[in-house]
Every structure is written in structure tokens, then in C-alpha cells.
N, CA, C and O atoms as CSV, one atom per row, in Angstrom:
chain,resi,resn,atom,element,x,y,z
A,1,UNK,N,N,-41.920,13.127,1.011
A,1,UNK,CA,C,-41.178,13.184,-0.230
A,1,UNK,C,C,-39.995,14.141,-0.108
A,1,UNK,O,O,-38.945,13.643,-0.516
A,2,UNK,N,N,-39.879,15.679,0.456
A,2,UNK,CA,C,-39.141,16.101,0.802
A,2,UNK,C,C,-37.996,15.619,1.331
A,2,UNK,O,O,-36.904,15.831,0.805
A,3,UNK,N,N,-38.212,14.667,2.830
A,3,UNK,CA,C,-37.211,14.187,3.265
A,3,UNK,C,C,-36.662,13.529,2.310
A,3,UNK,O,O,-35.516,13.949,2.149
A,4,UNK,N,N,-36.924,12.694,1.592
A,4,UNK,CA,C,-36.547,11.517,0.681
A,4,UNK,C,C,-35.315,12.441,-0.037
A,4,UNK,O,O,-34.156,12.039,-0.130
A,5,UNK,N,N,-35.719,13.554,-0.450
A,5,UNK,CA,C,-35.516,14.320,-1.568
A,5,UNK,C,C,-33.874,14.947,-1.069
A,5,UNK,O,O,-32.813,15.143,-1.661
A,6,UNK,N,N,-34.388,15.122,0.400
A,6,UNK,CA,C,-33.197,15.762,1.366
A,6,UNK,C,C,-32.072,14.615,1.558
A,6,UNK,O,O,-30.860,14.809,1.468
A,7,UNK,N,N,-32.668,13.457,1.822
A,7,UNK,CA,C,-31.469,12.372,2.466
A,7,UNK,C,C,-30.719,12.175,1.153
A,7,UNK,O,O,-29.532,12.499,1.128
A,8,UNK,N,N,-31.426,11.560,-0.192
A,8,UNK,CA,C,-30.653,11.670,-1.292
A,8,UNK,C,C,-29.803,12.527,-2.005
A,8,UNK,O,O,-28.719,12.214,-2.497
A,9,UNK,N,N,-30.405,13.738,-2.037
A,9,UNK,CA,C,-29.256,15.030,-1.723
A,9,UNK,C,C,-27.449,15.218,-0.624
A,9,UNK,O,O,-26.269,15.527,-0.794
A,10,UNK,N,N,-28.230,14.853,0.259
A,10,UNK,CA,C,-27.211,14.513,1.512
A,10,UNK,C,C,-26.202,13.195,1.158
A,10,UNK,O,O,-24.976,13.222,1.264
A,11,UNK,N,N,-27.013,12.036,0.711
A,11,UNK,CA,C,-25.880,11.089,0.198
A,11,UNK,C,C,-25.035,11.307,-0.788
A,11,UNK,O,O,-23.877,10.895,-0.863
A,12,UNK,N,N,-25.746,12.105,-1.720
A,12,UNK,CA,C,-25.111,12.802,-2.980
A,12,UNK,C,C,-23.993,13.328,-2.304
A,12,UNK,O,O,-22.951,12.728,-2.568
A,13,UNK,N,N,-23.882,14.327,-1.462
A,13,UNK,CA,C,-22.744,15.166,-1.378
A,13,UNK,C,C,-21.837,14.566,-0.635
A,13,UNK,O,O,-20.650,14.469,-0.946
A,14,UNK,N,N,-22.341,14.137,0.374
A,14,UNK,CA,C,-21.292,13.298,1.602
A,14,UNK,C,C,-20.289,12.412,0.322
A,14,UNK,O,O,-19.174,12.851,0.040
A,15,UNK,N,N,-20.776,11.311,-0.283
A,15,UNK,CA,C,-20.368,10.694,-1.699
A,15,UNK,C,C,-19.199,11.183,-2.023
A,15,UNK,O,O,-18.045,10.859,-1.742
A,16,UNK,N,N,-19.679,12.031,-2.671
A,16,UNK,CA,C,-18.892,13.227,-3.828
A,16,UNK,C,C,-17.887,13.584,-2.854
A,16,UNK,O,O,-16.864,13.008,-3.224
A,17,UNK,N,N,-17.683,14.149,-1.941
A,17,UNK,CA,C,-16.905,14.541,-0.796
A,17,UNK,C,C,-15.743,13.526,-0.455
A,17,UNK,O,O,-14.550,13.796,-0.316
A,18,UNK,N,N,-16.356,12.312,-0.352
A,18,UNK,CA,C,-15.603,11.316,0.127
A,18,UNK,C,C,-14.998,11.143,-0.707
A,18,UNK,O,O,-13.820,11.060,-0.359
A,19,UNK,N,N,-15.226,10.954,-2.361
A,19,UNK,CA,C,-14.726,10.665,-3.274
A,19,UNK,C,C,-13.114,11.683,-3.360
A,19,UNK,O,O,-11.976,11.221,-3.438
A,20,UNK,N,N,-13.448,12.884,-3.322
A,20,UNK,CA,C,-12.644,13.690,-3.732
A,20,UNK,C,C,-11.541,14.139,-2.568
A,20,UNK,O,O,-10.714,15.035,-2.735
A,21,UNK,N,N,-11.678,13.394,-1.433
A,21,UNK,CA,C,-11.022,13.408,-0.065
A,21,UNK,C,C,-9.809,11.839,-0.413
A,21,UNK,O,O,-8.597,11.669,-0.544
A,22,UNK,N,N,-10.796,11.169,-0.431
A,22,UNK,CA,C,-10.254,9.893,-0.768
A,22,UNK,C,C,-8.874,9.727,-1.606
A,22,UNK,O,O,-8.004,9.187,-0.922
A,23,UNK,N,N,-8.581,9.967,-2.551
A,23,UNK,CA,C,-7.583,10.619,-4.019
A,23,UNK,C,C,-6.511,10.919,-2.908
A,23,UNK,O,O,-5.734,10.173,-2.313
A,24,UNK,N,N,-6.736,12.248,-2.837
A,24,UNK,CA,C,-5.026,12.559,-1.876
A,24,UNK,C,C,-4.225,11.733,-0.797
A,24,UNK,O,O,-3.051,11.485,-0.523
A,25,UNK,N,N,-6.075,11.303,-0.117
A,25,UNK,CA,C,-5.281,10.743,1.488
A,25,UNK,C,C,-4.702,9.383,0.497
A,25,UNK,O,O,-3.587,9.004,0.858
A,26,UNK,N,N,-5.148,8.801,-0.390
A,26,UNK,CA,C,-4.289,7.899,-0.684
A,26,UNK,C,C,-2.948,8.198,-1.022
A,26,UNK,O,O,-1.971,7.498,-0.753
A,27,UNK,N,N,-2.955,9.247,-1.611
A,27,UNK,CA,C,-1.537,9.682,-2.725
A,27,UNK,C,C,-0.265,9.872,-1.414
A,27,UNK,O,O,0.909,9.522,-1.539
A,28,UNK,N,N,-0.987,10.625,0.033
A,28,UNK,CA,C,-0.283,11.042,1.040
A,28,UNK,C,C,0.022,9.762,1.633
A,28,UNK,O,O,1.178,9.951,2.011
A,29,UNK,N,N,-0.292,8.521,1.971
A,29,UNK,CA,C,-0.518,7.465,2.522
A,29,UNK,C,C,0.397,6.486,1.082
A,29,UNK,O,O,0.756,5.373,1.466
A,30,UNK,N,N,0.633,6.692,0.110
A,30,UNK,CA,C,1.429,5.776,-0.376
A,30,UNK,C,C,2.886,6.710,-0.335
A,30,UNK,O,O,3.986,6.242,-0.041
A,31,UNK,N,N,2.607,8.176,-0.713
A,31,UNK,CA,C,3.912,8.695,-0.084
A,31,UNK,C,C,4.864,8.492,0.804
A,31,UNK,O,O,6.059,8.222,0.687
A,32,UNK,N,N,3.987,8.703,1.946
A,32,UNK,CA,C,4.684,7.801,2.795
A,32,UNK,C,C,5.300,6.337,3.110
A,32,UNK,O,O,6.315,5.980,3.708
A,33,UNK,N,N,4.298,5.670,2.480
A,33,UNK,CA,C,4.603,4.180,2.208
A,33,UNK,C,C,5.977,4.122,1.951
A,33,UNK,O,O,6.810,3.410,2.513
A,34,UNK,N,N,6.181,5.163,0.799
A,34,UNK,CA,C,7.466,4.971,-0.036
A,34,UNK,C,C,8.589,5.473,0.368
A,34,UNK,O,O,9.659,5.281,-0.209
A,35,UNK,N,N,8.404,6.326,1.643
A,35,UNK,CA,C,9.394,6.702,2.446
A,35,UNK,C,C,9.613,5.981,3.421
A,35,UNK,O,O,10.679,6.217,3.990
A,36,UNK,N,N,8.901,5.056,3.898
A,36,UNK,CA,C,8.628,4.240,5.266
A,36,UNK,C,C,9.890,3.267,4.520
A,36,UNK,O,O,11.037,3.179,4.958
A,37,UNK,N,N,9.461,2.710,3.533
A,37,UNK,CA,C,9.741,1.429,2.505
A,37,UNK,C,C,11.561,1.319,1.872
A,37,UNK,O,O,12.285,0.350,1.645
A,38,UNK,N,N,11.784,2.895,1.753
A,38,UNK,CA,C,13.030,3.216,1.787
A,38,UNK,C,C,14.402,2.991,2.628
A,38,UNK,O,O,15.497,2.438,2.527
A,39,UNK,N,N,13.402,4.010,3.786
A,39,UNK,CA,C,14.058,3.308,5.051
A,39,UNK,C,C,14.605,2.047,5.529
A,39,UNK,O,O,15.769,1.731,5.775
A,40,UNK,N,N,13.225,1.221,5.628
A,40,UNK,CA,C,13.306,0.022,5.615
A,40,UNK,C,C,14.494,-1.102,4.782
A,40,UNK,O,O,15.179,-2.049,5.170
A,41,UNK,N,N,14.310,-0.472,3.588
A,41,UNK,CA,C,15.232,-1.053,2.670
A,41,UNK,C,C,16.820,-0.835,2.903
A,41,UNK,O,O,17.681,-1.709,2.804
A,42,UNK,N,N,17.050,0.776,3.293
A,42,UNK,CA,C,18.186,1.552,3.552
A,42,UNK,C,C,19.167,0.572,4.777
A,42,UNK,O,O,20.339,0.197,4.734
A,43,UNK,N,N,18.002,0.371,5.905
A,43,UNK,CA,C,19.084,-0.189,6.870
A,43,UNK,C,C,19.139,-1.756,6.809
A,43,UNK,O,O,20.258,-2.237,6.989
A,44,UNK,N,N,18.305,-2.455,6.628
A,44,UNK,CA,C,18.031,-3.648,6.364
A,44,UNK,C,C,18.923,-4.220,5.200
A,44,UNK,O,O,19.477,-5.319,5.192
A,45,UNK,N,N,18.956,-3.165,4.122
A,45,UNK,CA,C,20.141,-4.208,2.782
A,45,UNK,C,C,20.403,-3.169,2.407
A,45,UNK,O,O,19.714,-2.673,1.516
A,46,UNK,N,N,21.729,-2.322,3.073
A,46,UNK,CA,C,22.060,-1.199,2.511
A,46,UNK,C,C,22.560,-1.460,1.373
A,46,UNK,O,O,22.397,-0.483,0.642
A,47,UNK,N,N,23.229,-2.514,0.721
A,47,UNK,CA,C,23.474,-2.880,-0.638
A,47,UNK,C,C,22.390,-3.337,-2.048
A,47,UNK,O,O,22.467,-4.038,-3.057
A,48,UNK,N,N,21.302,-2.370,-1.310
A,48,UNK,CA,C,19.892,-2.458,-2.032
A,48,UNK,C,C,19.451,-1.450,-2.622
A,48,UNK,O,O,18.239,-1.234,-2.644
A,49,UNK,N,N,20.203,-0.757,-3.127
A,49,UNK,CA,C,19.675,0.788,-4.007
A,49,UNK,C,C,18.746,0.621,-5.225
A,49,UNK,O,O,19.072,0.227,-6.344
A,50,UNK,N,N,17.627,0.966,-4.830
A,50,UNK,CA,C,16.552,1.251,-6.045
A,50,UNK,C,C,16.701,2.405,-6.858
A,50,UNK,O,O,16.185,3.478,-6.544
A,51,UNK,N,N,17.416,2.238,-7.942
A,51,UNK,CA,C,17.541,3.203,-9.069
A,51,UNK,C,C,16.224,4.276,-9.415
A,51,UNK,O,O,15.155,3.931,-8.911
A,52,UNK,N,N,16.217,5.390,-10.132
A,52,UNK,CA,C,15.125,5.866,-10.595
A,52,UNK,C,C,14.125,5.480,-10.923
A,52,UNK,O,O,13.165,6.082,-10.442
A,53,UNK,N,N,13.921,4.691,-11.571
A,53,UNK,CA,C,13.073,4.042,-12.360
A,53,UNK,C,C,12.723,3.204,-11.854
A,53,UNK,O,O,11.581,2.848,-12.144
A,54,UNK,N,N,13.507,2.381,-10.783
A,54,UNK,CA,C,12.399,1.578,-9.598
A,54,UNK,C,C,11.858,2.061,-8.976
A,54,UNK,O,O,10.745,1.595,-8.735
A,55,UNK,N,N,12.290,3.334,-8.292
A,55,UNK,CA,C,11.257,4.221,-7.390
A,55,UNK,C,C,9.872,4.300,-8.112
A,55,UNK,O,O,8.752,3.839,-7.892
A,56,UNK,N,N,10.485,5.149,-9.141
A,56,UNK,CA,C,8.957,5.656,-10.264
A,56,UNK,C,C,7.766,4.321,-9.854
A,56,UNK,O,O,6.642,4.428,-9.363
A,57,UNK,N,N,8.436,3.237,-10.225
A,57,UNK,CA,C,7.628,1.747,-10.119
A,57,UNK,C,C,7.084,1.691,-8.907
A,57,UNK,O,O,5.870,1.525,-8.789
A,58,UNK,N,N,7.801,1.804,-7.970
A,58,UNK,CA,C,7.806,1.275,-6.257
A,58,UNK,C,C,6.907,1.914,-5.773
A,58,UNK,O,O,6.293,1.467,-4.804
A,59,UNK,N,N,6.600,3.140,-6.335
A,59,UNK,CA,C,5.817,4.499,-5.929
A,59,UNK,C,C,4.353,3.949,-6.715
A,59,UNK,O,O,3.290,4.431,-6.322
A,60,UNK,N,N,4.350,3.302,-7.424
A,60,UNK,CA,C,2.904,3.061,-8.269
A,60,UNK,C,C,2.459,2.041,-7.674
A,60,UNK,O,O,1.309,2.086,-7.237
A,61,UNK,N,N,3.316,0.773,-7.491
A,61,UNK,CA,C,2.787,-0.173,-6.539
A,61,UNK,C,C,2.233,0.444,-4.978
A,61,UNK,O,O,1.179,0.063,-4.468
A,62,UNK,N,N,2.957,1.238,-4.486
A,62,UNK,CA,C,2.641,1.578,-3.339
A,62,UNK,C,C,1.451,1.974,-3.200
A,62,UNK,O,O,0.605,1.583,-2.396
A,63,UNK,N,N,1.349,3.146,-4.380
A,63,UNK,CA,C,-0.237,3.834,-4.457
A,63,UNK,C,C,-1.161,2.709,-4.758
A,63,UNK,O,O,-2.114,2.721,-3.979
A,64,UNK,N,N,-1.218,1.419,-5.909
A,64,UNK,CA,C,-2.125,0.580,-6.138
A,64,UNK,C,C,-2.121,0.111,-4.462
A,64,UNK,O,O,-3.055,0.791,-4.036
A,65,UNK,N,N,-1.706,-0.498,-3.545
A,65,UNK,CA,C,-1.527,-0.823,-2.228
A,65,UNK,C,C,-2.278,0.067,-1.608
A,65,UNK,O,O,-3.439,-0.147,-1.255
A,66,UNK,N,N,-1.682,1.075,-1.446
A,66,UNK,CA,C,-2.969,2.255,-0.476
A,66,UNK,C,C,-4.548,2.002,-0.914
A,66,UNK,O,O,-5.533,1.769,-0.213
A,67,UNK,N,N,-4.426,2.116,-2.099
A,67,UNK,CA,C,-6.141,2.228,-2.978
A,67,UNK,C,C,-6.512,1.176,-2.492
A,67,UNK,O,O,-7.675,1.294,-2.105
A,68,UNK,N,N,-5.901,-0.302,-2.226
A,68,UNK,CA,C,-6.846,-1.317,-1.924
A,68,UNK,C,C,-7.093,-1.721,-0.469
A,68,UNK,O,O,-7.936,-2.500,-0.024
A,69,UNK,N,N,-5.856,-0.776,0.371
A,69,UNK,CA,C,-6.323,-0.817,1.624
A,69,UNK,C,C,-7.302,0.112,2.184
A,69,UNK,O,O,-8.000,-0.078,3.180
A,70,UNK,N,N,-7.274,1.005,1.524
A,70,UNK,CA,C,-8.518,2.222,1.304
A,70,UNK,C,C,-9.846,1.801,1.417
A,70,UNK,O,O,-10.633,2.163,2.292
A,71,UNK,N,N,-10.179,0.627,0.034
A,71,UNK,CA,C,-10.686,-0.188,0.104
A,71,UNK,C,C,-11.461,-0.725,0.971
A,71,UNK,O,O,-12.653,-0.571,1.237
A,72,UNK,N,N,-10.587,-1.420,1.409
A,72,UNK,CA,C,-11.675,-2.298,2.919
A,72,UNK,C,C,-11.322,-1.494,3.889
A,72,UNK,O,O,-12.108,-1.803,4.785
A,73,UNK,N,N,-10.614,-0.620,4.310
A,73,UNK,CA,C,-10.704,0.234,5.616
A,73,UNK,C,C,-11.982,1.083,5.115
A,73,UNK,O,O,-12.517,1.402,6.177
A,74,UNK,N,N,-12.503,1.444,4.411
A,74,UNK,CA,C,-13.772,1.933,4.037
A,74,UNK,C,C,-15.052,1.232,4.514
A,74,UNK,O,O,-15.920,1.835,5.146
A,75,UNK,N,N,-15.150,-0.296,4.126
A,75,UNK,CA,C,-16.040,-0.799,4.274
A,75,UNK,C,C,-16.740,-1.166,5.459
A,75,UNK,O,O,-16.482,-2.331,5.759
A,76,UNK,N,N,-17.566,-0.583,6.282
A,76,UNK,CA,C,-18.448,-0.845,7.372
A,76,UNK,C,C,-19.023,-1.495,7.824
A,76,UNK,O,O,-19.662,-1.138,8.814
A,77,UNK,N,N,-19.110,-2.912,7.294
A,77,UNK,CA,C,-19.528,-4.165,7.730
A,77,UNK,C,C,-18.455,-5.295,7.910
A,77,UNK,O,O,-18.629,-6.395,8.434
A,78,UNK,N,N,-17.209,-4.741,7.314
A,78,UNK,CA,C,-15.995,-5.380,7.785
A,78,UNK,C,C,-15.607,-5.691,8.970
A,78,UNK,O,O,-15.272,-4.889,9.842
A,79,UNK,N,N,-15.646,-7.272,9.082
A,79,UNK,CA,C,-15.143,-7.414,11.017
A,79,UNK,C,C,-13.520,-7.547,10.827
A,79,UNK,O,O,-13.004,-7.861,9.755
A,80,UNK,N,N,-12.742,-7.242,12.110
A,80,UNK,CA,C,-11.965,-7.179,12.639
A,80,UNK,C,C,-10.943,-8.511,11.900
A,80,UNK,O,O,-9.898,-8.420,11.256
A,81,UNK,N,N,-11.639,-9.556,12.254
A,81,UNK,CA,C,-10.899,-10.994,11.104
A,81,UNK,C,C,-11.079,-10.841,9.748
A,81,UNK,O,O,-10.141,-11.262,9.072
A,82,UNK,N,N,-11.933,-10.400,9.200
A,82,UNK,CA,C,-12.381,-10.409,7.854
A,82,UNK,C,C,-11.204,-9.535,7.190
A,82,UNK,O,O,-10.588,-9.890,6.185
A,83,UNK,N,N,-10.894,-7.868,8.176
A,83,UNK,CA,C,-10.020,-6.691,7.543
A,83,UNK,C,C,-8.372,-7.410,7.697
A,83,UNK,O,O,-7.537,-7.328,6.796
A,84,UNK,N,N,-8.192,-7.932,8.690
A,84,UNK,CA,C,-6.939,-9.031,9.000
A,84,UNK,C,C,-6.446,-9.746,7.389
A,84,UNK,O,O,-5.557,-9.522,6.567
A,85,UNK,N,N,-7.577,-10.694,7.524
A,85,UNK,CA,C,-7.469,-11.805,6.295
A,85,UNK,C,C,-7.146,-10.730,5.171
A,85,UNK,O,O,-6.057,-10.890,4.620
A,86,UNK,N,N,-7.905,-9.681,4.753
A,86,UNK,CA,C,-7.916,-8.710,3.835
A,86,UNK,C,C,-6.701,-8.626,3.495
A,86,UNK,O,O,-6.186,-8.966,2.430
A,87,UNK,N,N,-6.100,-8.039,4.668
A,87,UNK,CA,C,-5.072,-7.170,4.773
A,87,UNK,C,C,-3.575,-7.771,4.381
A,87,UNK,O,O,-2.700,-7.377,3.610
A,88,UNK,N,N,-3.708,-9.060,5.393
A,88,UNK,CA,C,-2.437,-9.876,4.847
A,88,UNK,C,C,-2.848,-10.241,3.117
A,88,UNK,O,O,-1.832,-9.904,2.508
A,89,UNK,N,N,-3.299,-10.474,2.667
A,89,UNK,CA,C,-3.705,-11.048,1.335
A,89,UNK,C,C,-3.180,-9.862,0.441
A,89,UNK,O,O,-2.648,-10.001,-0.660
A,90,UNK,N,N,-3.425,-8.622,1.120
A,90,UNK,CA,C,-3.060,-7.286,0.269
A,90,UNK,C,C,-1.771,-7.426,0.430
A,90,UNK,O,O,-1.086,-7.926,-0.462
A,91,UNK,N,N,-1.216,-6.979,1.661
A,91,UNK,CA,C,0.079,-7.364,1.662
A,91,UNK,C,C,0.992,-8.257,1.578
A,91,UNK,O,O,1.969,-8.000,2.281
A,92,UNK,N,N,1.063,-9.357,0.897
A,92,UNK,CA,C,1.567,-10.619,0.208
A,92,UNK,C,C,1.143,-10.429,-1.382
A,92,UNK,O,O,1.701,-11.270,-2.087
A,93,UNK,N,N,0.617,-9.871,-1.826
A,93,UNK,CA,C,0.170,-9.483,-3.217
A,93,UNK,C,C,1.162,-8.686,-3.672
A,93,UNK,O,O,1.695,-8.881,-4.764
A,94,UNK,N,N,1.645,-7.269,-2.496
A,94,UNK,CA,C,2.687,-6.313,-3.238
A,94,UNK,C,C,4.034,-6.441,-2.532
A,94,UNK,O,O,5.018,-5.711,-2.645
A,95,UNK,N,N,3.888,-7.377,-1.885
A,95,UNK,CA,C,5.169,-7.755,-1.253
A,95,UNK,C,C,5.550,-8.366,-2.505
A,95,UNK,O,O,6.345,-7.663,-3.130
A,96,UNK,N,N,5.252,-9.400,-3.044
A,96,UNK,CA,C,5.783,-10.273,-4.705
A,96,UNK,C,C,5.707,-9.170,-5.309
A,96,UNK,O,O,6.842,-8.880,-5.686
A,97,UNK,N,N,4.945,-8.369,-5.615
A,97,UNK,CA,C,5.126,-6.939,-6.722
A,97,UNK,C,C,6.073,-6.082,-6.807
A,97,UNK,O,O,6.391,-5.542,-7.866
A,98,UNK,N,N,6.932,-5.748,-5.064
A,98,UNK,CA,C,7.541,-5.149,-4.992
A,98,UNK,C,C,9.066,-6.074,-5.239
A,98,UNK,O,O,10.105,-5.582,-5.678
A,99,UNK,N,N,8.892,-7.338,-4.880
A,99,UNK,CA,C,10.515,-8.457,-5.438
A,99,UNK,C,C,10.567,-8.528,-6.779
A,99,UNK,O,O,11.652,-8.687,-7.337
A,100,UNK,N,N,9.269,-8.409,-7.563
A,100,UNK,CA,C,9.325,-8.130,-8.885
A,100,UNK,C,C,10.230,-7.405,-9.773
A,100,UNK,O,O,10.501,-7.649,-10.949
A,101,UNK,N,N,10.789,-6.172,-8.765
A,101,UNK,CA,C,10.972,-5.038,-9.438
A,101,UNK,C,C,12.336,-4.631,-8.925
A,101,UNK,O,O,12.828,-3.510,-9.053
A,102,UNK,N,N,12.918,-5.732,-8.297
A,102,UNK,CA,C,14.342,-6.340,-8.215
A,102,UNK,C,C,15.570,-6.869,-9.210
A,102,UNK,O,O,15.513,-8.069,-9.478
A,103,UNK,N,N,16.670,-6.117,-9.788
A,103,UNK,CA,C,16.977,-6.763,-10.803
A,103,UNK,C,C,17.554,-7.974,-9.981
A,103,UNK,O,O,17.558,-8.096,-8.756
A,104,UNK,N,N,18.163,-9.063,-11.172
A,104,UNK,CA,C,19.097,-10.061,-10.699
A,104,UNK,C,C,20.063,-10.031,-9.731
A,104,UNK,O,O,20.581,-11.065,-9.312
A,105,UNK,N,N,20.333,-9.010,-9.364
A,105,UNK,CA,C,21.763,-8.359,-8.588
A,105,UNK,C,C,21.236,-8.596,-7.392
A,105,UNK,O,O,21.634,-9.432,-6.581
A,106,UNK,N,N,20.136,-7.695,-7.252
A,106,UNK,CA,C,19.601,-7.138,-6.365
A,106,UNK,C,C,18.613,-8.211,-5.854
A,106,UNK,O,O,18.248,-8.191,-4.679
A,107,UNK,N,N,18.172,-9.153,-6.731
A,107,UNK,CA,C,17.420,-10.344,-5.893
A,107,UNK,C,C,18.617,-11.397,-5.328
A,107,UNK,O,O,18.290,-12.472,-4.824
A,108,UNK,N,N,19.866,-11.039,-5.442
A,108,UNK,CA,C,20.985,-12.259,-4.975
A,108,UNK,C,C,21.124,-11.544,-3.490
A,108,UNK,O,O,21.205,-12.360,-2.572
A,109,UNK,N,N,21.160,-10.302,-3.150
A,109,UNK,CA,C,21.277,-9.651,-1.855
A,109,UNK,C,C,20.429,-9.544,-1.167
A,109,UNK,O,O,20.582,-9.579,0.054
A,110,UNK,N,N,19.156,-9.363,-1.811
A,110,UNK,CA,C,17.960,-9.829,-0.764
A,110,UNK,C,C,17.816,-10.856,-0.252
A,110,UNK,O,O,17.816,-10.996,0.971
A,111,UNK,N,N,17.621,-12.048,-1.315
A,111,UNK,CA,C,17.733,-13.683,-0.767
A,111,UNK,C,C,19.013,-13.696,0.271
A,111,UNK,O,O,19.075,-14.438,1.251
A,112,UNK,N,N,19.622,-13.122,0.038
A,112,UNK,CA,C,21.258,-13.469,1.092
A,112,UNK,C,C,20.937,-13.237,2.498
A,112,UNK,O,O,21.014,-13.993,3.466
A,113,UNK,N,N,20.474,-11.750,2.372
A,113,UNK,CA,C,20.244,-11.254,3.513
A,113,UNK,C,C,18.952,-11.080,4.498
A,113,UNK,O,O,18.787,-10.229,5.372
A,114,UNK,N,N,17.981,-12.271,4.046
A,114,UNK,CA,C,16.689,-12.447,3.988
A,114,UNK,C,C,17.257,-13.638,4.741
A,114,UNK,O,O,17.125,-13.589,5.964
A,115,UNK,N,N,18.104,-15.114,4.023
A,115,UNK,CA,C,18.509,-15.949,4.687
A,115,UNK,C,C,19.457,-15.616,6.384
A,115,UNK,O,O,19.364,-16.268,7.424
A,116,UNK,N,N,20.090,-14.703,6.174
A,116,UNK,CA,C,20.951,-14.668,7.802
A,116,UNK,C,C,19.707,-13.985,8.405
A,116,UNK,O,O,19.205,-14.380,9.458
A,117,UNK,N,N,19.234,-12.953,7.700
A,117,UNK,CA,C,18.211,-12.533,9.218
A,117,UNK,C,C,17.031,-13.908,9.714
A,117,UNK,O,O,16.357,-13.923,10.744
A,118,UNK,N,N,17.063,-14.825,8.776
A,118,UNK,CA,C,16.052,-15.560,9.200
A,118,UNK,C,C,16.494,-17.008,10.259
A,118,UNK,O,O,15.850,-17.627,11.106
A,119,UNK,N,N,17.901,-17.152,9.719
A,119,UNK,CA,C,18.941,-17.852,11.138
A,119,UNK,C,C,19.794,-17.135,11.734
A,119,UNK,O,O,20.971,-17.468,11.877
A,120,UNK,N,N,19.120,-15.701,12.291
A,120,UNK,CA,C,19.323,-14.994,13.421
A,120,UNK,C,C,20.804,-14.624,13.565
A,120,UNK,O,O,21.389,-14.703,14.646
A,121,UNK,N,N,21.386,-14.216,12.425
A,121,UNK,CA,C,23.095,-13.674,11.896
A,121,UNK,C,C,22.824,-12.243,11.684
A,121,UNK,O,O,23.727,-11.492,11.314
């Protein structure tokens, strides 16, 4: 009974631990996202400036994104194809979330420049 008493104790805390570990590395991991994402944006369609208030946005999607890759990178019975399938599915979810949050302007320069990089201009 002891042991019992001990391992449940032990799951308790490990838990709790993970829980409260979990929170930042996401917050640090969409941070970055959003600096990675910048970049990305910066040289790719320098005529692509995300105003304030898209960041604010871009930055929330990013974090919902981390949390759900968090998600299944957590899960321990996850195979290798299964975290794949996951993964693209996650990322095609906030890829549309993030064109979402494109005004009109700014979806005419993406499509533009989405089309020449894709016939190699």
C-alpha cells in the first residue's frame, strides 16, 4: 500500500511539474515562431509588413500552434507517421489562420509572389 501511495504521489508531482514547465516552453517556442515567421516574411515579400495588431494576432496563432504541437510531441505512443500526419494537419490549419490575417492588399502580394516563386521567377 505504501508503494501505491508513493508511485501516486510521484505521478502527482512529476504531473504538476510538467504542467507548469509546459506554459513557458510553449510561450518561448511560439516566440520564436514569431521571430522565425518574421523573417521569413521579411525576405520572402518584403512588401509584406504586418502592422501592430497583426503581430498581436500572429503571436496568438503562433502560441495556439505551439500548444498543439506540444500536444502530440508529448504523447508517447505516437509513431513517427502518426506525429508526421499530425503535424502537417497542424500546420495547414495555421498556415490558413495565418492568410486569414492578411488584409486585401496584402493578400494581392502574397498570391503574386507565391505565383513567381512557384514558376521558379
Amino acid at each position: 500500500m505504501k508503494k501505491l501511495l508513493i508511485l501516486v504521489a510521484f505521478a502527482f508531482v512529476a504531473t504538476t511539474i510538467n504542467a507548469q514547465m509546459s506554459s513557458p516552453g510553449v510561450d518561448r517556442i511560439a516566440a520564436q515562431d514569431l521571430e522565425i515567421m518574421e523573417v521569413k516574411i521579411s525576405s520572402k515579400y518584403p512588401n509584406l509588413a504586418f502592422n501592430p495588431a497583426q503581430k498581436e494576432k500572429l503571436s496568438a496563432v503562433l502560441t495556439q500552434r505551439a500548444e498543439e504541437v506540444h500536444v502530440i510531441r508529448s504523447q508517447e505512443s505516437i509513431t513517427k507517421d502518426e506525429f508526421s500526419i499530425a503535424y502537417k494537419a497542424i500546420e495547414k490549419k495555421y498556415q490558413e489562420k495565418i492568410l486569414a490575417l492578411l488584409t486585401p492588399e496584402q493578400k494581392i502580394v502574397y498570391n503574386k509572389k507565391k505565383s513567381q516563386m512557384q514558376r521558379g521567377i
